[in-house]
N, CA, C and O atoms as a GROMACS GRO file, in nm:
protein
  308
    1UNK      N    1  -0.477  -0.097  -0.915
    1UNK     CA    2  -0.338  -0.061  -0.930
    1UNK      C    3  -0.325   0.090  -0.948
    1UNK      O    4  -0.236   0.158  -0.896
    2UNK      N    5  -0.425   0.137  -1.028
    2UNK     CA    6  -0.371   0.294  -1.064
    2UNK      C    7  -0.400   0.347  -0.937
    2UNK      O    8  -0.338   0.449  -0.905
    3UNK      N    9  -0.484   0.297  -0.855
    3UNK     CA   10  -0.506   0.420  -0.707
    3UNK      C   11  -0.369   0.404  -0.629
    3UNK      O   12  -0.340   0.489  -0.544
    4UNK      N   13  -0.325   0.349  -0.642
    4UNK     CA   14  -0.212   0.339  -0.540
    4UNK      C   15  -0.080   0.356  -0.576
    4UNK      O   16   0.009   0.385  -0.497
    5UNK      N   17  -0.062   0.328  -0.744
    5UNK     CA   18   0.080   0.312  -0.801
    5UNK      C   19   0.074   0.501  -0.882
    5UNK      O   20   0.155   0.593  -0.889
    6UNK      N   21  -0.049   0.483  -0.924
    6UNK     CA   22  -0.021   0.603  -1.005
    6UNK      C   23  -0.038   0.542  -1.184
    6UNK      O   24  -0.084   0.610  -1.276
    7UNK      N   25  -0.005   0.446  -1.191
    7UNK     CA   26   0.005   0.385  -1.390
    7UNK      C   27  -0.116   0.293  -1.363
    7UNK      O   28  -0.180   0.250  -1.267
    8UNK      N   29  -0.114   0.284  -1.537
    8UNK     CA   30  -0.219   0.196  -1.563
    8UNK      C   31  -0.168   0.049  -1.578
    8UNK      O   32  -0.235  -0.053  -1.566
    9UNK      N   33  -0.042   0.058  -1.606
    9UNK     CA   34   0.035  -0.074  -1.676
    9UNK      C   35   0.109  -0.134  -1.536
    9UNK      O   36   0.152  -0.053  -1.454
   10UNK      N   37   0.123  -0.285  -1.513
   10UNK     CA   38   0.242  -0.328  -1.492
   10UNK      C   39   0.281  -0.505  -1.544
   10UNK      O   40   0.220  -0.602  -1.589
   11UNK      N   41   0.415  -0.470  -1.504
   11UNK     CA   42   0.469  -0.606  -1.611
   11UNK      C   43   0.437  -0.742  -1.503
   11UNK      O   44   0.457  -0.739  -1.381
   12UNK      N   45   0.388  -0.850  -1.573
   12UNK     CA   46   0.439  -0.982  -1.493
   12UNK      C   47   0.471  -1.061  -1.575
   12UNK      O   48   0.415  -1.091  -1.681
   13UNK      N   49   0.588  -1.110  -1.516
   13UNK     CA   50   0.660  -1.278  -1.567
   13UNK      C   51   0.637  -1.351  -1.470
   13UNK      O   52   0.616  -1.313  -1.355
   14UNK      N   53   0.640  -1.476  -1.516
   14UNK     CA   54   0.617  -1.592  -1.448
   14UNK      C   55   0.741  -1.701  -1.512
   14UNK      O   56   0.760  -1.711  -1.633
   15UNK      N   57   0.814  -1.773  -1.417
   15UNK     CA   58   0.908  -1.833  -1.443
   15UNK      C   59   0.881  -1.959  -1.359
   15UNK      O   60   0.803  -1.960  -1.264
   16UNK      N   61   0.954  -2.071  -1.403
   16UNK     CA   62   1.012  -2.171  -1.308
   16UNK      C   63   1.105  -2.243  -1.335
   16UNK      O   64   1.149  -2.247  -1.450
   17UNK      N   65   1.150  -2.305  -1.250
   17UNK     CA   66   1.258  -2.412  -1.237
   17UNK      C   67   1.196  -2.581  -1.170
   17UNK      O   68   1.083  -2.625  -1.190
   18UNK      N   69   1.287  -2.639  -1.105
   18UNK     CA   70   1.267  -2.814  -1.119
   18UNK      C   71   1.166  -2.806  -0.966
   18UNK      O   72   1.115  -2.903  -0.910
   19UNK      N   73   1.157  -2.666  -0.925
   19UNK     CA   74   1.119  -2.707  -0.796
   19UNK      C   75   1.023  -2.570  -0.760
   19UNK      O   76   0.924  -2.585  -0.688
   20UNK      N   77   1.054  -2.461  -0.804
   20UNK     CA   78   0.956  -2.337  -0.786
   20UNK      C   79   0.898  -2.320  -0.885
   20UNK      O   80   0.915  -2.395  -0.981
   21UNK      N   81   0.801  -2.201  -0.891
   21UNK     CA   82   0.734  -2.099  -0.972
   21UNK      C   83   0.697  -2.002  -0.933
   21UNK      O   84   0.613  -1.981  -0.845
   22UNK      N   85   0.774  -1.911  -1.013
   22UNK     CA   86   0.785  -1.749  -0.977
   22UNK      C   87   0.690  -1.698  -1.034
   22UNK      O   88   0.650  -1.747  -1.139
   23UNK      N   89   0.629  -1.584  -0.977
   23UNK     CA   90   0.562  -1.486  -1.036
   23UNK      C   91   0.590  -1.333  -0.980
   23UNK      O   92   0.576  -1.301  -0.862
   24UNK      N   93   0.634  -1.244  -1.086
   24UNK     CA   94   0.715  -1.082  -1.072
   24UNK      C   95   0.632  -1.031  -1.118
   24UNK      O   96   0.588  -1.070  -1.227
   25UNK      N   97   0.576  -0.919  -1.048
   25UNK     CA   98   0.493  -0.780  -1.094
   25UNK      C   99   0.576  -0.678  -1.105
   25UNK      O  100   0.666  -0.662  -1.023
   26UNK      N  101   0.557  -0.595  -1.207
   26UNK     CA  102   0.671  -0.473  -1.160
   26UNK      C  103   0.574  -0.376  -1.214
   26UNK      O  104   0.503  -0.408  -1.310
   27UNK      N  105   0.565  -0.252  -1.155
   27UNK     CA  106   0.533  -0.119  -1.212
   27UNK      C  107   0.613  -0.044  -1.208
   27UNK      O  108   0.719  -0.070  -1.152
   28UNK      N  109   0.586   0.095  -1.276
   28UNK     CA  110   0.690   0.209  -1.262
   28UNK      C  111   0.621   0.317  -1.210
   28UNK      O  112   0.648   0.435  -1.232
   29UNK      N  113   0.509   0.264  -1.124
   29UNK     CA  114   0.436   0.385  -1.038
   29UNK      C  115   0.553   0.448  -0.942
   29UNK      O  116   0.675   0.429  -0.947
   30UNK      N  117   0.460   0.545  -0.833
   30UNK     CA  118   0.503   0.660  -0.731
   30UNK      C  119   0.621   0.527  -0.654
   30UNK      O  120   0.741   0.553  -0.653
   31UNK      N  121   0.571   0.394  -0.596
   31UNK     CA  122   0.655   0.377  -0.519
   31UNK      C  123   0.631   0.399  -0.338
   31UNK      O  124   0.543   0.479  -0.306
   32UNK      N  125   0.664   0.369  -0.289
   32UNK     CA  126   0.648   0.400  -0.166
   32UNK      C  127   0.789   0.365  -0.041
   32UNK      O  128   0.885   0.295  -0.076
   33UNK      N  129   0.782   0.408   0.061
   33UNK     CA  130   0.882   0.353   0.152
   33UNK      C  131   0.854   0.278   0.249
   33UNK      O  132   0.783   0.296   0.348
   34UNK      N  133   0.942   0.153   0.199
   34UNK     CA  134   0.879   0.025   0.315
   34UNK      C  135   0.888   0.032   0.439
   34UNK      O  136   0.831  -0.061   0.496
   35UNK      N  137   0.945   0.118   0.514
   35UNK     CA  138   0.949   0.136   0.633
   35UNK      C  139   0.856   0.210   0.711
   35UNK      O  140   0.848   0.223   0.833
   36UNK      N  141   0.765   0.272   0.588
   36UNK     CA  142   0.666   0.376   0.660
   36UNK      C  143   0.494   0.335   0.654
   36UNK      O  144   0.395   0.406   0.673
   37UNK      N  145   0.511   0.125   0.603
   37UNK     CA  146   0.406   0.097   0.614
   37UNK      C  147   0.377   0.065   0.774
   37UNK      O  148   0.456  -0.006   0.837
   38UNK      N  149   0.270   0.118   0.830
   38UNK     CA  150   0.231   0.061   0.965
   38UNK      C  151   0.211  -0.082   0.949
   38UNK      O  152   0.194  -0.152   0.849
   39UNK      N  153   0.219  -0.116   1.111
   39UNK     CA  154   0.179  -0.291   1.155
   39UNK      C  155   0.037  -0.291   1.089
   39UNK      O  156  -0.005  -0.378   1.013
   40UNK      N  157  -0.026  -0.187   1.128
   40UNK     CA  158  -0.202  -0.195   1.114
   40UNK      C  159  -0.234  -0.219   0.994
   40UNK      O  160  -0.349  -0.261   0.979
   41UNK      N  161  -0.154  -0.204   0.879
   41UNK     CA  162  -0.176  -0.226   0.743
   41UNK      C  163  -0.156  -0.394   0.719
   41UNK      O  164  -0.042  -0.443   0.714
   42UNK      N  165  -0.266  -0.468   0.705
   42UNK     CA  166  -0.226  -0.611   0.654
   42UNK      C  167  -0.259  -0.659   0.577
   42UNK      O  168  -0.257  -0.782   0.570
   43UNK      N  169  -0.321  -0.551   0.449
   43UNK     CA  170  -0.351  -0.647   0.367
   43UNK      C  171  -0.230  -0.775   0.291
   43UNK      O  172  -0.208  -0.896   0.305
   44UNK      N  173  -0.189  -0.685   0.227
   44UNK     CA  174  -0.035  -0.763   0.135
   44UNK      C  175  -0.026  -0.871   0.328
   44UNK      O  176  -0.119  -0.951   0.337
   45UNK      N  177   0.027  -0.870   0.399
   45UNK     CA  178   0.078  -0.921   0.504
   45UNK      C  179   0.002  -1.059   0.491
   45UNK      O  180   0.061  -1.166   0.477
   46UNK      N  181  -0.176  -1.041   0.499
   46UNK     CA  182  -0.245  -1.142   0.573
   46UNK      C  183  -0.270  -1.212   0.459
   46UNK      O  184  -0.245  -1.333   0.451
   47UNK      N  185  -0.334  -1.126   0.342
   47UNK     CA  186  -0.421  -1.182   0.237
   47UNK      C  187  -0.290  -1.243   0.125
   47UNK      O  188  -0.323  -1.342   0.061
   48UNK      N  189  -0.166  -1.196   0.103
   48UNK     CA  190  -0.084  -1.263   0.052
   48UNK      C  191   0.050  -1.339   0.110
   48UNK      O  192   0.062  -1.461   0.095
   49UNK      N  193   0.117  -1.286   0.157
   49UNK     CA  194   0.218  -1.370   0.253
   49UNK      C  195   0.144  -1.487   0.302
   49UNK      O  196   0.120  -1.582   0.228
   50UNK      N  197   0.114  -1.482   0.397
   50UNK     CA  198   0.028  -1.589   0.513
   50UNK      C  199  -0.003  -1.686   0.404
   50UNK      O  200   0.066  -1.788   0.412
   51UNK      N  201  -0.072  -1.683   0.320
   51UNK     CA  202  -0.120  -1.780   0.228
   51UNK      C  203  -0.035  -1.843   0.140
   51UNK      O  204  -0.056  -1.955   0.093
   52UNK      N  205   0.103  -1.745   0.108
   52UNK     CA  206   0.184  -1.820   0.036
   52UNK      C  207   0.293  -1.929   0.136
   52UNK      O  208   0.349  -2.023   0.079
   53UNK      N  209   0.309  -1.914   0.246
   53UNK     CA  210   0.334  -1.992   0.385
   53UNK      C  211   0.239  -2.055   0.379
   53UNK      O  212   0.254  -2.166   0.429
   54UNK      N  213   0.164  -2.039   0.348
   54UNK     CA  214   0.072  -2.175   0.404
   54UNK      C  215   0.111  -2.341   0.373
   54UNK      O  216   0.115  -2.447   0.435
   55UNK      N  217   0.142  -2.277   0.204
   55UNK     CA  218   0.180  -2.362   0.123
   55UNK      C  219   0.318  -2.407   0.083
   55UNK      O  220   0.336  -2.504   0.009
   56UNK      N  221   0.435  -2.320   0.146
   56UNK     CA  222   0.552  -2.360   0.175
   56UNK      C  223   0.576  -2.252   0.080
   56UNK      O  224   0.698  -2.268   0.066
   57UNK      N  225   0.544  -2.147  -0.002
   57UNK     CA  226   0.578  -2.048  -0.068
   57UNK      C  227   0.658  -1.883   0.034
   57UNK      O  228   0.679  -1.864   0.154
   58UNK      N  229   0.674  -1.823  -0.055
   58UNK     CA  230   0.677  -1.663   0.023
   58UNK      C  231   0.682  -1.561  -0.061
   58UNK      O  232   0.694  -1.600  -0.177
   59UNK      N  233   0.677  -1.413  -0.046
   59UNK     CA  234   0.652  -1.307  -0.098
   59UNK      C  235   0.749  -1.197  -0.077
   59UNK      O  236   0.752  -1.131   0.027
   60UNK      N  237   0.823  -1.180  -0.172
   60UNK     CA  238   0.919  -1.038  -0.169
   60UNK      C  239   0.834  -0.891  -0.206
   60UNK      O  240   0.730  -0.873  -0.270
   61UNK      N  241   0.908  -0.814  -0.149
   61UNK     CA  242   0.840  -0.689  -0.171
   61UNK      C  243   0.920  -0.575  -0.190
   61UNK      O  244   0.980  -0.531  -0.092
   62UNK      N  245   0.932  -0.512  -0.314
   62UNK     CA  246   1.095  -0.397  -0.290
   62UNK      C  247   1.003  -0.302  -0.379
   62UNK      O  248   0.931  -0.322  -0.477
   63UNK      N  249   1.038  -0.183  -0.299
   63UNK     CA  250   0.956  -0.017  -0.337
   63UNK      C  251   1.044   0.078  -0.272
   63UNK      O  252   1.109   0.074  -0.168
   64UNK      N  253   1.030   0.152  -0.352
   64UNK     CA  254   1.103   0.314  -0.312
   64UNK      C  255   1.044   0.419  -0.340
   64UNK      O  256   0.988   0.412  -0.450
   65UNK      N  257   1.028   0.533  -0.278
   65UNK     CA  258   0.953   0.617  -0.329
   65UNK      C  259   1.041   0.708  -0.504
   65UNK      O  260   1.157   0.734  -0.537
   66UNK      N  261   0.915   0.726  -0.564
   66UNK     CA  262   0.995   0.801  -0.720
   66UNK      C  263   1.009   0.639  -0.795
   66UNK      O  264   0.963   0.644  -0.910
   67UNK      N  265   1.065   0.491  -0.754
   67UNK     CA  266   1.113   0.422  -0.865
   67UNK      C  267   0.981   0.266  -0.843
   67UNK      O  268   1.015   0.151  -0.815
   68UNK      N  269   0.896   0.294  -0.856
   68UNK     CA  270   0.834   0.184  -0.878
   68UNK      C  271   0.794   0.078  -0.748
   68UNK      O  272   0.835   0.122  -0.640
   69UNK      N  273   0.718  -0.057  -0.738
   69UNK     CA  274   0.714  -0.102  -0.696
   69UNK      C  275   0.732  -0.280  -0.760
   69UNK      O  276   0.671  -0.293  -0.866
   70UNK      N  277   0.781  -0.368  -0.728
   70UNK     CA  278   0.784  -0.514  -0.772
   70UNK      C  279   0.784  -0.616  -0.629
   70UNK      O  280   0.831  -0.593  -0.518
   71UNK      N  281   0.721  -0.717  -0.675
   71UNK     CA  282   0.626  -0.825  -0.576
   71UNK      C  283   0.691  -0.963  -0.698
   71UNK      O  284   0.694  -0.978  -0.820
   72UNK      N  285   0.738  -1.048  -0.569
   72UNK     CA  286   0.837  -1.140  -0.628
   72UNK      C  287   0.724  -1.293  -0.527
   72UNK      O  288   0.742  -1.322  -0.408
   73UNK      N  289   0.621  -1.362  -0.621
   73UNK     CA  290   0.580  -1.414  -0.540
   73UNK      C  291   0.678  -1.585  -0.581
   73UNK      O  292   0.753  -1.613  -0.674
   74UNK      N  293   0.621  -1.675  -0.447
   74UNK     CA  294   0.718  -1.798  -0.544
   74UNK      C  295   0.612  -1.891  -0.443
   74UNK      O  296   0.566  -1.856  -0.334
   75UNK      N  297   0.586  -2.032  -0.524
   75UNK     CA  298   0.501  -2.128  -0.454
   75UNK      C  299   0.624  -2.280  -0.522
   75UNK      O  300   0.668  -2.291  -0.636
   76UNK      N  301   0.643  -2.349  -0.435
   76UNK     CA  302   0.734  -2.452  -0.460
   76UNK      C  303   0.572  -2.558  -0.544
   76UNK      O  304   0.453  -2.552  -0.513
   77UNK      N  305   0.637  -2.638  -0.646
   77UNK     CA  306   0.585  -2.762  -0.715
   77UNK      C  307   0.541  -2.814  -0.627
   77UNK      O  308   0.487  -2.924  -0.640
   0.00000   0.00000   0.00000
């Protein structure tokens, strides 16, 4: 985490309801702009998305550069 975010810390909750379970990472690292990740980059893409589809789950992703990054994963019961 610190090579890429910049902090040592970030937060996760884990929540659910009658039918999901969430899991939220948040840091208050550098941040980045989602538009300026290349196709060629897959990790997050292959090694997490794909897998949470596999299973009928999926993966949010919201970053900006300056305000942090948070990863909203969810896998249905």
């Amino acid at each position: 985490m610190r090579r890429h975010s910049g902090v040592k810390r970030a937060d996760v909750t884990i929540t659910d309801d009658d039918t999901t379970v969430r899991a939220m990472v948040t840091d208050a690292g550098v941040g980045f702009d989602l538009d300026g990740v290349g196709s060629e980059r897959l990790g997050f893409t292959e090694s997490v998305v794909a897998r949470l589809r596999d299973v009928g789950g999926n993966a949010r992703l919201f970053s900006s550069p300056g305000s942090g990054t948070t990863v909203v994963l969810e896998v249905p019961k």
